[in-house]
VOGU-3710 file (C-alpha; in Angstrom, 3 decimals, decimal comma):
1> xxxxxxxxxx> -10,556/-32,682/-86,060  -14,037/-33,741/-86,760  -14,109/-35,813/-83,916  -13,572/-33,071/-81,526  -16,172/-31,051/-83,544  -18,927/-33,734/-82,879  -17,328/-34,358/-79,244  -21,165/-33,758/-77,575  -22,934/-35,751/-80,321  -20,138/-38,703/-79,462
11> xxxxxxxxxx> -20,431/-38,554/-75,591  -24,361/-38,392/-75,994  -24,345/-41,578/-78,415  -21,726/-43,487/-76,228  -24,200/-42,687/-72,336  -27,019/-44,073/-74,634  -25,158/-47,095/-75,241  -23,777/-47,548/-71,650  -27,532/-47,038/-70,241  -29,559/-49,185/-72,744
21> xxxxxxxxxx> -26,635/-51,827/-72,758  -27,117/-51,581/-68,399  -30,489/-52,168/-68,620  -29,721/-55,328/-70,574  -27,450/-57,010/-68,281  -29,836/-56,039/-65,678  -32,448/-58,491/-67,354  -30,484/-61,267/-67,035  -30,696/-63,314/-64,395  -28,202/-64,317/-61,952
31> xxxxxxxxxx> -26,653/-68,066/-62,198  -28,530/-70,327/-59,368  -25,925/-72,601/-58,359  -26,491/-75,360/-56,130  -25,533/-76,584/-52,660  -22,641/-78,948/-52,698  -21,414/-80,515/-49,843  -18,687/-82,123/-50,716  -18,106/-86,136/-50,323  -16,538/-87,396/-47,279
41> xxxxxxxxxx> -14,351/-89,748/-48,981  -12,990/-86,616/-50,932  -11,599/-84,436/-47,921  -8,573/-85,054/-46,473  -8,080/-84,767/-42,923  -5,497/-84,370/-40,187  -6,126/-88,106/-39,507  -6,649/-89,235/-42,937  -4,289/-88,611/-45,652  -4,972/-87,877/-49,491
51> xxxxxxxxxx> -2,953/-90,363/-51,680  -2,647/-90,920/-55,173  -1,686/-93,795/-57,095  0,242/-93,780/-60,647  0,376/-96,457/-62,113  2,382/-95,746/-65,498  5,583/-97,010/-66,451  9,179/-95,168/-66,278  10,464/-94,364/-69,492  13,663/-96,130/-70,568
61> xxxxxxxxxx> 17,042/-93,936/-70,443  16,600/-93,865/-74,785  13,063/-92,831/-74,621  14,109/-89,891/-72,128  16,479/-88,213/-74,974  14,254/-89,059/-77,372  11,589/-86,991/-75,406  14,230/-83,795/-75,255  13,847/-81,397/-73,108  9,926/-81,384/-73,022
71> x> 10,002/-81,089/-69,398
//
């Protein structure tokens, strides 16, 4: 109940807050990020096909239930 007797003292306190902390943000200044094209040996194409190479071994048939159902 004291809350709702101090209701104006509690609005006033939290528009201070929101102003102050929104002239805060407002000082910081925005990320520059730069221009990146990107690599032509990283974009795959209609004619030119992404691929990519594993090159790990298959687990044996004991090391697969070992692993469980992990995924």
């Amino acid at each position: 109940m004291k809350l709702m007797k101090h209701m104006e003292a509690v609005f006033v306190v939290a528009i201070s807050l929101g102003v102050s902390g929104s002239y805060l943000l407002d000082a910081i200044p925005e990320a520059q990020a730069r221009d990146r094209s990107a690599d032509a040996t990283q974009v795959a194409s209609g004619a030119k096909m992404a691929v990519v190479s594993v090159s790990a071994k298959r687990l044996s048939s004991a090391e697969q239930q070992s692993a469980g159902s992990r995924g």
